[in-house]
Phi, psi and omega in degrees: 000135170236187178252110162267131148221140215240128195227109158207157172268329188298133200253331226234319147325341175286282176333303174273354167284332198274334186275336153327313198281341181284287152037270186284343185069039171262138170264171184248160185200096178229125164221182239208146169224085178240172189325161140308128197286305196305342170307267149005290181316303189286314193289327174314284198299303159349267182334309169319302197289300179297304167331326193245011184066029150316055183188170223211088152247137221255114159308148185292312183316324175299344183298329182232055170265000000 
């Protein structure tokens, strides 16, 4: 057995690799994965926080002081 995974945002492409696979009688196993809200939540405040100039920049010689 092996494992294919296939990543696209195109819906219609998807669409025509699963009627192939049906096709061939091969089976899918397709789920979604989406963020972690909370995740999500922090890079959203991140984004805010630099957008309202909240932030610190650091020279590259300074990174590894």
């Amino acid at each position: 057995m092996e494992t294919l995974i296939i990543r696209s945002n195109n819906r219609e492409k998807l669409e025509a690799l699963k009627a192939v696979a049906k096709a061939l009688k091969v089976s899918i196993i397709s789920e979604e994965k989406p963020y972690d809200p909370e995740f999500v939540a922090k890079i959203n405040e991140s984004k805010k926080q630099f957008e309202g100039g909240e932030y610190e920049v650091i020279a590259v010689e300074d990174l590894w002081k």
